[in-house]
Every structure is written in structure tokens, then in C-alpha cells.
C-alpha positions as CSV (number, residue, x, y, z in Angstrom):
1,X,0.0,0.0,0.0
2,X,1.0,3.5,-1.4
3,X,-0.8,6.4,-0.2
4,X,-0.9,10.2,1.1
5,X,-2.1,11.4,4.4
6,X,-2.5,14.3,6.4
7,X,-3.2,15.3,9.6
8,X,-3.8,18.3,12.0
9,X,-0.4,19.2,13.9
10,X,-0.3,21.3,17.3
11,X,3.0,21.6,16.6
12,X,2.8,23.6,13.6
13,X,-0.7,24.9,13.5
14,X,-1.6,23.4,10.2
15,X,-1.5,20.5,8.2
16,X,1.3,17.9,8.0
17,X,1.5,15.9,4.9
18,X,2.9,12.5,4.3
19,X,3.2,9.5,2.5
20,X,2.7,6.1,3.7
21,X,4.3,2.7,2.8
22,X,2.9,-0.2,4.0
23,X,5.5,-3.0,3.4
24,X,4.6,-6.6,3.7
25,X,4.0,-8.9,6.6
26,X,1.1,-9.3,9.0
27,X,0.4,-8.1,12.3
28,X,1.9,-5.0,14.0
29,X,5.2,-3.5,11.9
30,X,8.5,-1.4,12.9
31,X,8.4,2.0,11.6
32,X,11.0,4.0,9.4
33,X,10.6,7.2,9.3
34,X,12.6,9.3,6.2
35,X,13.1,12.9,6.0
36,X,13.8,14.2,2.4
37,X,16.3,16.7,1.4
38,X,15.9,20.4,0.8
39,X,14.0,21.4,-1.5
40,X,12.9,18.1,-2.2
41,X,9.1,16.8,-1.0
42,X,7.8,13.5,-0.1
43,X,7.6,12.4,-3.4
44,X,11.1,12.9,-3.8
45,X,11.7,8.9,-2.2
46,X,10.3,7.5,-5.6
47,X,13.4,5.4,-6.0
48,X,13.0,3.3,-3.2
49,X,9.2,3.4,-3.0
50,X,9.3,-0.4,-4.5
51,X,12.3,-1.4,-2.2
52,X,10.4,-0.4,0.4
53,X,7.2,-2.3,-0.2
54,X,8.8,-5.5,0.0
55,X,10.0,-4.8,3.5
56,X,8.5,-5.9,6.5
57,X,7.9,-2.4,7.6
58,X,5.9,0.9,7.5
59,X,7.7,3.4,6.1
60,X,6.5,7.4,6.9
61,X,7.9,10.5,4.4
62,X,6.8,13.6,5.9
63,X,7.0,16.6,3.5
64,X,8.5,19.6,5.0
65,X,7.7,22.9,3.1
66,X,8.5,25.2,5.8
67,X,11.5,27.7,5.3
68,X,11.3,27.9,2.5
69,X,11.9,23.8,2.1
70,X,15.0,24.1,4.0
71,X,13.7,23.5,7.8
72,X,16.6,21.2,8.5
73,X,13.6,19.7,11.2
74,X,14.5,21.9,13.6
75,X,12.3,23.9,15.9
76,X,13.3,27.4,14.3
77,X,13.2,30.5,16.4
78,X,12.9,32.5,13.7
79,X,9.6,34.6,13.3
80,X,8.7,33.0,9.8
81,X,9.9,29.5,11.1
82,X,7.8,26.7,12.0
83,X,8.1,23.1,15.1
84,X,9.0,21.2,12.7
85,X,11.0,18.8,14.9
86,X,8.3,18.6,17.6
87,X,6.1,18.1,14.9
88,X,7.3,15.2,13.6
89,X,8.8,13.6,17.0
90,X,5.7,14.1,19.0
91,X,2.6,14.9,16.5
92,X,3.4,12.6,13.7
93,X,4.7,9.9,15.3
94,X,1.5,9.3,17.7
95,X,-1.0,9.8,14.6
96,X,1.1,6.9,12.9
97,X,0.7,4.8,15.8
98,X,-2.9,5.8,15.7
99,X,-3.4,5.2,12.6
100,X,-1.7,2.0,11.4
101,X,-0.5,-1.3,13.0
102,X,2.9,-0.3,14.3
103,X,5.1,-2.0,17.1
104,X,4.7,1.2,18.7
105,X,7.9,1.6,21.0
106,X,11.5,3.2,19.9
107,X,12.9,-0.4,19.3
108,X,10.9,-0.7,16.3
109,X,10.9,3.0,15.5
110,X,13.8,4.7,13.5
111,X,14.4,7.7,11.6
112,X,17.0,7.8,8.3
113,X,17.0,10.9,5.5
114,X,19.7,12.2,3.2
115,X,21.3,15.7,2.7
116,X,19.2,17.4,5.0
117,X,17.2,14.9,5.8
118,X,20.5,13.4,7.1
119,X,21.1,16.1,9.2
120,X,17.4,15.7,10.4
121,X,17.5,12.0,11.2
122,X,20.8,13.0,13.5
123,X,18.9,15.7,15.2
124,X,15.5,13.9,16.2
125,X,17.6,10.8,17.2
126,X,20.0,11.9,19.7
127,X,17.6,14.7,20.6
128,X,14.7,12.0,21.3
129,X,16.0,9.1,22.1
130,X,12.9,7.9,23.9
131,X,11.4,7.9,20.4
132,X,13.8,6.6,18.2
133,X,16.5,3.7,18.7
134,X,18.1,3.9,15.4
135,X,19.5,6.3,13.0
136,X,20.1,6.1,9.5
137,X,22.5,9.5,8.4
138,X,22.8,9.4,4.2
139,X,25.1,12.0,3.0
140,X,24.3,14.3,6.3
141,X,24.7,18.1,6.0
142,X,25.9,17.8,9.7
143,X,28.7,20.9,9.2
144,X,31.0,21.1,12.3
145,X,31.3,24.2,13.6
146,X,29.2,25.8,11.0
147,X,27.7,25.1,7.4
148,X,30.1,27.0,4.8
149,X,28.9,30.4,3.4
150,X,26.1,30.0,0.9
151,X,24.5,27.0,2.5
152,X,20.5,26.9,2.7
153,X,21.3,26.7,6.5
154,X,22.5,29.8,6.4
155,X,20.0,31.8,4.7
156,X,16.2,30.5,5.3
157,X,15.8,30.9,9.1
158,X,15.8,27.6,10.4
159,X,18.9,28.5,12.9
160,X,17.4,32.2,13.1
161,X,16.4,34.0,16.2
162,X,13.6,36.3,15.7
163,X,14.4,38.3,13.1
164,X,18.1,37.0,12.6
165,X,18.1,34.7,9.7
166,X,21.1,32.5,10.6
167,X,22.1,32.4,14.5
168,X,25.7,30.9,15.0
169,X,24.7,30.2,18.6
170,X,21.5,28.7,17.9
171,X,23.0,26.3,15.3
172,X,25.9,25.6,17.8
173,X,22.8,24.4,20.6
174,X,21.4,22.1,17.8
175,X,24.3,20.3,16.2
176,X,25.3,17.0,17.3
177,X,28.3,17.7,19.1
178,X,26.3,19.6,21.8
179,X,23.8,16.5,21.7
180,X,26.5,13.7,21.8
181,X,27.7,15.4,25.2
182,X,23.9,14.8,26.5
183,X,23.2,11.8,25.5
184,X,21.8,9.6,28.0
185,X,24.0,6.4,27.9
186,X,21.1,4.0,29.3
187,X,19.3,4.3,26.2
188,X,21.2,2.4,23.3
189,X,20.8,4.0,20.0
190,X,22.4,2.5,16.4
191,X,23.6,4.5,14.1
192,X,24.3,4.3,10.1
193,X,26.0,6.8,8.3
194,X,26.6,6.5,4.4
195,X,28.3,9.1,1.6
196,X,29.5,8.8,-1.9
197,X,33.1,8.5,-2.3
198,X,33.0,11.3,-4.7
199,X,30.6,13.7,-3.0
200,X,32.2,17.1,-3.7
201,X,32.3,20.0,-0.7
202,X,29.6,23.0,-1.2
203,X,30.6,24.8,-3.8
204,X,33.2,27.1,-2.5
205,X,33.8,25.6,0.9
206,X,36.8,24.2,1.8
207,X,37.9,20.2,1.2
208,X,37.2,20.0,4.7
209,X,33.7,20.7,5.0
210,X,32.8,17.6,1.9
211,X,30.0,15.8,2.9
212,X,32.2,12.8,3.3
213,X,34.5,13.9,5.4
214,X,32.2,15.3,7.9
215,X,29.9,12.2,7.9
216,X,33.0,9.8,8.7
217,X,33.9,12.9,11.6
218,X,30.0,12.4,13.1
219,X,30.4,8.5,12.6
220,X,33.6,8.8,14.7
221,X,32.6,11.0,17.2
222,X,29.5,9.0,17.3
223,X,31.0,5.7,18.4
224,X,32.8,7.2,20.7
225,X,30.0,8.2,22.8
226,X,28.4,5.6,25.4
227,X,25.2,4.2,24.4
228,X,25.7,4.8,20.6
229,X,27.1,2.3,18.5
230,X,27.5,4.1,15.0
231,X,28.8,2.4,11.4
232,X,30.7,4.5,8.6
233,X,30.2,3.3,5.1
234,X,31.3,4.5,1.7
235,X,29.5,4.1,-1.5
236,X,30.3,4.6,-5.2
237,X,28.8,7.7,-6.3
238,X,28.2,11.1,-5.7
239,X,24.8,13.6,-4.0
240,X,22.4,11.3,-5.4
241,X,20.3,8.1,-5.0
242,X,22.5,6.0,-6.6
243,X,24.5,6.4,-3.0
244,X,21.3,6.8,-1.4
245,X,19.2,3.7,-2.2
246,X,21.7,0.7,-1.5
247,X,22.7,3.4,1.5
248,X,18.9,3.1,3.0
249,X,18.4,-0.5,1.8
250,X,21.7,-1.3,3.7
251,X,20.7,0.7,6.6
252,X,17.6,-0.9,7.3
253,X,18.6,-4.2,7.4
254,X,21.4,-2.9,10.1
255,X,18.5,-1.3,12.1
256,X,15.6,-2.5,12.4
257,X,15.1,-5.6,14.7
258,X,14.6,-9.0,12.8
259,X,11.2,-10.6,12.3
């Protein structure tokens, strides 16, 4: 089953839109849920839509048009910025479990996403790690200390503060690094991060802010922490699905708990 939903958010005051893959199996099913990247929309997972119907799983694509489709699934501060992180950790995540037959508890529930999505699947993981127990990271925008000049990050408010479009300090309270050093080490949390071994930096930015290198640096720093056992892996390719769908494919079978 294929279809698109919506639902009422608190969170956001509006609508949330979705899609919905039911895989197969019967009975109750683990949830993945997969953030796109900016710009992109729901429909943007076409590639792996088939993939993911022959999986014993539900499979939830939110589609985030807020800033200006570069939310980053952050709660932004900024005064045109929307809860988009509460709205898919808390609001979305109950109305699936509402909704359809899910395993409804964080060992069954993970969240994966490329490019920003990537950086989204870090952020609601470590930040909610009641929710979640894995995390799939595909070529995540997870800059360290800052996104380079010219990034999306940078310029549609998701890391603003009132009417600051880019806060350096808010951005510093969000990344990982700051969530790595409060991550509770009772709760174990997997984690998969992927890139393409040809994945160029931003256009401008130096070699040491490519999306490789600074997925292998999370991975690292990752595994490192307690609680959080966290897998590097290289593909052939570059930005694209061609990383991104044997990436995912890879990732789920890594993540979710076996049948």
C-alpha cells in the first residue's frame, strides 16, 4: 500500500502531509521514518518506494515545506519558522501509531534521511532518544562548527532567532556535538551513516567541510559516545540516489530488529 495522508499538527498549527508505505507482513510492523532533502518533498523517495514495499515495515515520508523547504527539522526560532522537529517527533509519530498497525515503541521506530534529511535523522535521534533507537544519516549536512557560506542553513531561518536569519549560537545548541555530550548512555541508539566517495564540498567551501568527510567525523565521534554504536560506510557515487538507495536498503537491514 501507497498512499498520502494528512493530519492536524499542534505543533505547527496546520496540516502535516505525508506519504505512507505499507510493506509486507502481518500483524503489528516497525516503523522508518525518512526525512527528504531540501528542496525536495515526499515524493522525492520515488526510487526506493518499490524497495520499500517488499519490506516488513511501515515506512513514513513527511514533507516539509517550511523555510522555504530548507527547515533542517529543527524547531526554528525564527519569526517565519515553523516546530518542525516537535512536529514530527511528538505529533506525527503518535497519529502513525494511531493510525496503522505499528510496534509502537522506539525499538521498532527509527528515523533515516539524506542531505538534509540526514542532518534531520541526527537531530531527532540523539535529541529524542525515547522515540527513536536507530538512525540512518545518508550524506548528512551535519557541518561542524558551521555550514560554509552560501548553504540553505544559512540563509532560510531555520537557525534564526527572531528576526536573525542565521544564528551561529542557535546552530551551535542544535548540532550534534552539543547532543552527543547529553546523551543519555542508558538508552542504546544504532547508528548508520553513508556518503559517496566522490561527494564534492559545497561549492566554495573548503575540502574540509565535503560531505564525506564530515559524515565519517560524526560517525567517529559518534561511536565514541556511550550508548551509541555508530557504522561509517562509503559508497560509489556522488549527492544522489545512486549512493542513497543501496545506502537506506543497507541501513535498514542494520537497524531494524529482525522478524
Amino acid at each position: 500500500m501507497i498512499a498520502n495522508r494528512s493530519f492536524a499538527s499542534d505543533a505547527l498549527g496546520e496540516r502535516l502531509r505525508y506519504r505512507v508505505v505499507r510493506g509486507q507482513g502481518e500483524g503489528p510492523l516497525p516503523v522508518a521514518y525518512l526525512l527528504h532533502g531540501r528542496g525536495d518533498t515526499a515524493a522525492s523517495w520515488e526510487p526506493v518506494l518499490d524497495d520499500l514495499a517488499r519490506l516488513p515495515l511501515i515506512a513514513i515520508m513527511p514533507d516539509a515545506p517550511w523555510s522555504a523547504r530548507a527547515s533542517y527539522y529543527v524547531d526554528s526560532q525564527h519569526t517565519a519558522g515553523r516546530s518542525v522537529e516537535s512536529a514530527i517527533a511528538f505529533d506525527l509519530v503518535a497519529e502513525v501509531d494511531r493510525t496503522f498497525p505499528t510496534i509502537a515503541d522506539r525499538a521498532h521506530r527509527i528515523v533515516a534521511g539524506y542531505s538534509m534529511g540526514g542532518y534531520g535523522a541526527v537531530r531527532l535521534g540523539l535529541a529524542h532518544p525515547d522515540v527513536f533507537s536507530g538512525v540512518a544519516a545518508l550524506s548528512p549536512a551535519v557541518y561542524v562548527p558551521e555550514p560554509p557560506a552560501g548553504s540553505s542553513a544559512r540563509e532560510a531561518g531555520a537557525f534564526g532567532s527572531g528576526q536573525v536569519v542565521f544564528d551561529p549560537a542557535r546552530y551551535r545548541e542544535l548540532a550534534y556535538p552539543a547532543l552527543l555530550a547529553a546523551y543519555p548512555a542508558d538508552l542504546d541508539l544504532r547508528v548508520a551513516v553513508a556518503a559517496g566517495g566522490t561527494e564534492p564540498p559545497h561549492p566554495g567551501a573548503p575540502a574540509a567541510l565535503a560531505i564525506a568527510t564530515q559524515a565519517r567525523a560524526f560517525a567517529e565521534a559518534a561511536d565514541r559516545t556511550p550508548g551509541i554504536h555508530a557504522t561509517y560506510r562509503e559508497y560509489p557515487g556522488g549527492h544522489d540516489f545512486g549512493v542513497w538507495r543501496p545506502a537506506l536498503l543497507d541501513a535498514l537491514r542494520q537497524l531494524l530488529p529482525p522478524r
